[in-house]
ZAVEX-99304 format. One line per 2 residues: number of its first residue (from 1); their letters; for each residue z, x, y of C-alpha. Coordinates in Angstrom, 2 decimals, m for minus. Example, Ala and Ser with C-alpha at 12.3 -4.5 7.8 and 13.67 -1.06 7.14 Angstrom:
% ZAVEX-99304
1) AS) 7.80/12.30/m4.50 | 7.14/13.67/m1.06
This chain:
% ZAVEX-99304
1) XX) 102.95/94.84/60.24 | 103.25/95.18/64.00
3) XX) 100.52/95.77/66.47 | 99.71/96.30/69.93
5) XX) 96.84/94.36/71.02 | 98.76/92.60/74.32
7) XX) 101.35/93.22/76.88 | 103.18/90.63/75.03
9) XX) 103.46/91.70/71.71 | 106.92/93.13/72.30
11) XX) 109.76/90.94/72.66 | 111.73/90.61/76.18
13) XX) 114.63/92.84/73.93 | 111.95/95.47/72.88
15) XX) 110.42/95.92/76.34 | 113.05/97.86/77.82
17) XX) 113.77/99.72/74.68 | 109.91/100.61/74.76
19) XX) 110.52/101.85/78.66 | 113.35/103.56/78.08
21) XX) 111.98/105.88/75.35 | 108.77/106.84/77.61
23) XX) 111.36/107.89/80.22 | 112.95/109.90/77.74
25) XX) 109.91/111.36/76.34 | 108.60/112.20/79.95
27) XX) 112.04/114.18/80.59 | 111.54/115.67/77.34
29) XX) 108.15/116.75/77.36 | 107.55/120.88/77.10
31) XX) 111.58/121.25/75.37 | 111.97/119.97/72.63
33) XX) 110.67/116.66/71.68 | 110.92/114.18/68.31
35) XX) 107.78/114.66/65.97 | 108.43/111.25/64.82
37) XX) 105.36/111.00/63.16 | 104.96/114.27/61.28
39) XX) 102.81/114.74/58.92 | 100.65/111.54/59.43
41) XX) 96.91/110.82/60.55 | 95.97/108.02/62.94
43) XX) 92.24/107.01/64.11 | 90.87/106.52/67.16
45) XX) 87.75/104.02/67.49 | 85.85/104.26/70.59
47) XX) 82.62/101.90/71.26 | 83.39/102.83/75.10
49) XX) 83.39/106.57/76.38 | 86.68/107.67/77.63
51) XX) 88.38/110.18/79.56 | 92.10/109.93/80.23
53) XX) 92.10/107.49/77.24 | 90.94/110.01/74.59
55) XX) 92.88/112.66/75.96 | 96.18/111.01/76.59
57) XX) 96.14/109.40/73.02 | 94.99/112.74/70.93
59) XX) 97.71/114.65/72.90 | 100.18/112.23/72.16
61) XX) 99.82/111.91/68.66 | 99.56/115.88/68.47
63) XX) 102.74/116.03/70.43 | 104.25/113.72/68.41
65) XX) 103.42/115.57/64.98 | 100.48/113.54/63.69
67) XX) 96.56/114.51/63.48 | 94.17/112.35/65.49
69) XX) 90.73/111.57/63.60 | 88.50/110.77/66.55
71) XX) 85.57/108.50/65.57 | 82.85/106.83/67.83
73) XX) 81.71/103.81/66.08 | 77.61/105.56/66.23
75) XX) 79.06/108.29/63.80 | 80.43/105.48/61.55
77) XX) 78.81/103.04/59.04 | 80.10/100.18/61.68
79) XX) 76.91/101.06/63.40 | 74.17/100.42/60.17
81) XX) 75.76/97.08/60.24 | 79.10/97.14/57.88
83) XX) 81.74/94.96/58.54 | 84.75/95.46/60.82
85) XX) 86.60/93.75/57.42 | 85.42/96.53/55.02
87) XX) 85.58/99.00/57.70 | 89.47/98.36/58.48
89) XX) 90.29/97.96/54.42 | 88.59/101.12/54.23
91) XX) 90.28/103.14/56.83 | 93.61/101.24/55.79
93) XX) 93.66/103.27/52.95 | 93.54/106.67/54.78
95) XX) 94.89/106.10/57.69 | 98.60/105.21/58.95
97) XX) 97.27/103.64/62.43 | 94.55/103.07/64.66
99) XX) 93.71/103.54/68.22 | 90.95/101.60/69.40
101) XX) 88.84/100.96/72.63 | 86.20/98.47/72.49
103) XX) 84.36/95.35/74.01 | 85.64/92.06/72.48
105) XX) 89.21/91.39/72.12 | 88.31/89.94/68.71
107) XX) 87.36/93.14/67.48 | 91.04/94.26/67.59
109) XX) 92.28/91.42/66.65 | 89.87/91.90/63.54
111) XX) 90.88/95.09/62.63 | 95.01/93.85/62.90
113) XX) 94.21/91.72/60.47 | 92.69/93.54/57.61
115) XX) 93.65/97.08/57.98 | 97.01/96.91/56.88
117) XX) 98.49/99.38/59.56 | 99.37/99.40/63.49
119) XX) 96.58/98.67/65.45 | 96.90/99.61/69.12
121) XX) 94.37/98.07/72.15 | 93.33/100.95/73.77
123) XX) 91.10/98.69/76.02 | 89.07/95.50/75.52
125) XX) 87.44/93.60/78.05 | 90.04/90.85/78.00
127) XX) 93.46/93.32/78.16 | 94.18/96.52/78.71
129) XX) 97.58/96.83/78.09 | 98.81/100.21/77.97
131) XX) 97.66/101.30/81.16 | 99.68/98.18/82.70
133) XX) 102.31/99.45/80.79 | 101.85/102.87/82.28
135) XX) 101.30/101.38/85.73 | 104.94/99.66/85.58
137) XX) 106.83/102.77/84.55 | 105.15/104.20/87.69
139) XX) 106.48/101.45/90.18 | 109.52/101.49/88.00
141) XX) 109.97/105.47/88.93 | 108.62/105.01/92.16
143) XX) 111.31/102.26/93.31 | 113.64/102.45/90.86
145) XX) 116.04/105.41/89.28 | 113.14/106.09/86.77
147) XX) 110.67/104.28/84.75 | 112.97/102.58/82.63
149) XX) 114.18/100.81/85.95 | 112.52/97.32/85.27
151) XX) 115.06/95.71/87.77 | 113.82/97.79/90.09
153) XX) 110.41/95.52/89.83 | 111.94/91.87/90.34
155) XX) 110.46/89.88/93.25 | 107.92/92.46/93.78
157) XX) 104.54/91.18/95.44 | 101.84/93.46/94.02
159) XX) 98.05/92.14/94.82 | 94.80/92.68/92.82
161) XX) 91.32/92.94/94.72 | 88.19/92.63/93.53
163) XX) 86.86/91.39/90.02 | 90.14/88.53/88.96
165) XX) 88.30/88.02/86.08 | 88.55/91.60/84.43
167) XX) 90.85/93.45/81.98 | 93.24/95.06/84.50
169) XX) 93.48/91.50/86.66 | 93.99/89.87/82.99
171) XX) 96.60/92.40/82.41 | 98.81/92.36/85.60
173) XX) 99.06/88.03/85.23 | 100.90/88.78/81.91
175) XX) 102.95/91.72/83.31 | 104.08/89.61/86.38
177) XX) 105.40/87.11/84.11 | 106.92/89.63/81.73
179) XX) 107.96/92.07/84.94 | 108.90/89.40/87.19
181) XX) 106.69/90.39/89.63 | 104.66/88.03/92.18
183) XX) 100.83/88.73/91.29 | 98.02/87.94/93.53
185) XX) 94.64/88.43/92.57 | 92.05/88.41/95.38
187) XX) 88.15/88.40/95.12 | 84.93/86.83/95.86
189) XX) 84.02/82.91/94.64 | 82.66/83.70/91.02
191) XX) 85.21/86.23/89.96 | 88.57/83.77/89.83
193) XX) 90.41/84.32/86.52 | 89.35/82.30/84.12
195) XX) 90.61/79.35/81.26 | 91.69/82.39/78.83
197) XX) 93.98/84.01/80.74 | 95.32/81.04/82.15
199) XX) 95.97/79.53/78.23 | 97.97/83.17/77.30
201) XX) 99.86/82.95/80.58 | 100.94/79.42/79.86
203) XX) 102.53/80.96/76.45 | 105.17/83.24/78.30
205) XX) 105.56/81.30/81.84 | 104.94/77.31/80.88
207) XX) 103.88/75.61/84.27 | 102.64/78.99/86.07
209) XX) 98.96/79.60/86.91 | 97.30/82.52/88.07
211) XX) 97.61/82.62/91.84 | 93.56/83.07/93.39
213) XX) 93.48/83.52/97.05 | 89.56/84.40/98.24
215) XX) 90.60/86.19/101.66 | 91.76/89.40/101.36
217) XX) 93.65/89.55/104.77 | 95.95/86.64/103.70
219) XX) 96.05/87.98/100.11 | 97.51/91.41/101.25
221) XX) 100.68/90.13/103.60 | 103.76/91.32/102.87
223) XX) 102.34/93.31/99.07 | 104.59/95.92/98.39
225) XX) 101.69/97.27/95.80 | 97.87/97.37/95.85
227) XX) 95.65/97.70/92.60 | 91.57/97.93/92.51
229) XX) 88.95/98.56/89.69 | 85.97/99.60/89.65
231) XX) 83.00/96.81/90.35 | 80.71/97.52/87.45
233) XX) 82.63/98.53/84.80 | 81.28/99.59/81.24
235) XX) 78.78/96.52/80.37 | 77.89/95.30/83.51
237) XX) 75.65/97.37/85.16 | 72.65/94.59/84.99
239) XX) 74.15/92.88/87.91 | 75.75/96.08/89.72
241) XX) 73.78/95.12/92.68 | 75.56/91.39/92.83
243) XX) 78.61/92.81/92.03 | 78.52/95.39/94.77
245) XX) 77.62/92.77/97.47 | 79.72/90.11/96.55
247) XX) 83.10/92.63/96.56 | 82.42/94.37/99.58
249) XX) 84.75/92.30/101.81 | 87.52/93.33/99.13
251) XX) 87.22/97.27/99.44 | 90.46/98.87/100.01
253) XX) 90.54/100.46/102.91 | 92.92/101.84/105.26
255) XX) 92.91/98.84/107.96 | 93.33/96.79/105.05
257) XX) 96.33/98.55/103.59 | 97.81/98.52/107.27
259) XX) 98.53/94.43/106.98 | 100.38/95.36/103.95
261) XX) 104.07/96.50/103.85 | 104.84/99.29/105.55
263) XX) 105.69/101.26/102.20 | 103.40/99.48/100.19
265) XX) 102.00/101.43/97.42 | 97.90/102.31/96.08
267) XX) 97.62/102.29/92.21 | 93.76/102.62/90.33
269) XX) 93.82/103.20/86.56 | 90.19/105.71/87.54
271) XX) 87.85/106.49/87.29 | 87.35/105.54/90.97
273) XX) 84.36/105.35/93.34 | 84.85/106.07/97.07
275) XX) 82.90/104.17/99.33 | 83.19/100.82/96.90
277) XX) 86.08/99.50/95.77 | 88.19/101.88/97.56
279) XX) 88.07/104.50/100.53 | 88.45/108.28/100.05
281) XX) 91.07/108.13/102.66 | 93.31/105.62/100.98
283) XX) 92.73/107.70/97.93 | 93.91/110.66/99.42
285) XX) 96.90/109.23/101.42 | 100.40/109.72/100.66
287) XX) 100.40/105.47/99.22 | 98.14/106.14/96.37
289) XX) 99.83/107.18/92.98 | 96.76/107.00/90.62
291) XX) 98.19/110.39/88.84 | 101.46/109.49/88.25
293) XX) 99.73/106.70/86.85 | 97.26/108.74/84.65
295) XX) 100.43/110.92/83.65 | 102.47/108.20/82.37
297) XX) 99.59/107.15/79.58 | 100.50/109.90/78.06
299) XX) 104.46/109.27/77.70 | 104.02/105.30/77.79
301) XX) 101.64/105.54/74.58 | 103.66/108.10/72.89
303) XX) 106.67/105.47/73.02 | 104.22/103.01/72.03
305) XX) 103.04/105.16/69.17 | 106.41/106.22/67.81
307) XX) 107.93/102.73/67.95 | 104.88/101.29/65.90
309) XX) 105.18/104.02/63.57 | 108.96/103.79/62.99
311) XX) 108.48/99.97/61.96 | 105.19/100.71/59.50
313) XX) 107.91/102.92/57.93 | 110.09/100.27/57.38
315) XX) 107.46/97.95/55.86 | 106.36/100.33/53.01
């Protein structure tokens, strides 16, 4: 059974097959487009509230003919204390996949094993890899003839600020490796990626580290892209006030952006905060593509969701 719990769960041969069907979903989108999976039921497990998440994945499934059972894990017995075993054997039985956005990586990884059906990461703290996937069809359409255009994305400097120890700086070291892109994360001392996603790098690129650089300035030079998070995220807001202090220096703002390239481009998978990690005037300049971003969930995951689908099929 295949799943989708990293970037690298698809083969270098299935990535672009994976791109080029959320190109041609986008293009089809409002004609007529393949209900590939008609008449089936997925789940969608959220221990984090969502916005663009929820919406993007219930849509897609609808769109693509199946019925989404949405289920937050308080409304479930997972919160009186039953097992994420029994609960995926369970839900195996109904279900034909699951879409899930949680806390600990393991917890996917959990539910892979014992459900019997895809699994797809919707977010953990370690990975969140369909918005990177999402985020390279937008460079790819931004610099390329479309988002299937991963050529378009060799040698391409794109730099992280702010936490290098999060999901989305996790997430962009695999995809630089698997992209050929030059990644650069950029933060305060304390927030340098860490051991784990240094080991799962080392799996795809043998010899290649994550690249750390703690001043922003020299970070920046010559990026042809520019990425931020939020500082607290979901989990962290006991030390929002050490968070807040320590990133300041990293804030994207426009005098920043200015010792970039001259084209260089603003992505943020949202929801943002102006005045932290980013200024309302870089969010509202003519660089920042945060809604193409947000758009492309929607056809990435569909040709996420389809392709997982079409190989369950061929294991019953």
């Amino acid at each position: 059974m295949r799943h989708f719990l990293k970037e690298t769960d698809f083969s270098a041969a299935e990535i672009p097959m994976i791109f080029s069907m959320a190109a041609e979903l986008k293009r089809l989108r409002g004609g007529s487009y393949p209900r590939v999976l008609e008449g089936q039921s997925w789940g969608m497990i959220f221990y984090k509230n969502s916005t663009r998440t929820r919406i993007s994945f219930e849509v897609g499934l609808h769109e693509l003919g199946a019925h989404a059972v949405r289920l937050d894990t308080s409304a479930t017995q997972i919160s009186r204390g039953e097992s994420i075993e029994d609960t995926a054997k369970v839900m195996g039985r109904y279900l034909h996949g699951l879409v899930i956005r949680t806390y600990g990586q393991e917890i996917v990884d959990e539910f892979a094993q014992h459900a019997g059906i895809p699994v797809v990461n919707a977010l953990t703290d370690f990975l969140h890899p369909c918005q990177i996937y999402s985020d390279v069809m937008t460079l790819a359409e931004k610099w390329g003839n479309d988002g299937s255009d991963l050529q378009a994305l060799k040698g391409r400097k794109l730099v992280f600020m702010g936490d290098c120890a999060s999901n989305m700086a996790n997430s962009w070291v695999l995809a630089g490796a698997l992209f050929g892109m030059e990644i650069v994360l950029s933060g305060p001392d304390g927030f340098a990626p860490g051991t784990e996603i240094a080991n799962e790098l080392s799996k795809i690129a043998p010899g290649q580290k994550p690249v750390f650089v703690e001043d922003p300035e020299a970070a920046i030079r010559g990026a042809d892209a520019v990425y931020t998070d939020v500082w607290v995220s979901m989990g962290d807001e006991e030390e929002a006030s050490k968070r807040l202090t320590a990133m300041a220096p990293y804030s994207v703002t426009n005098s920043l952006m200015e010792k970039a390239g001259p084209k260089s481009l603003f992505l943020h998978c949202m929801p943002a905060h102006p005045g932290e990690e980013v200024t309302q005037e870089v969010l509202s300049s003519d660089r920042a593509v945060l809604f193409d971003q947000a758009e492309n969930r929607l056809h990435m995951q569909k040709a996420i969701l389809a392709q997982l689908g079409e190989w369950a099929k061929q294991e019953l």
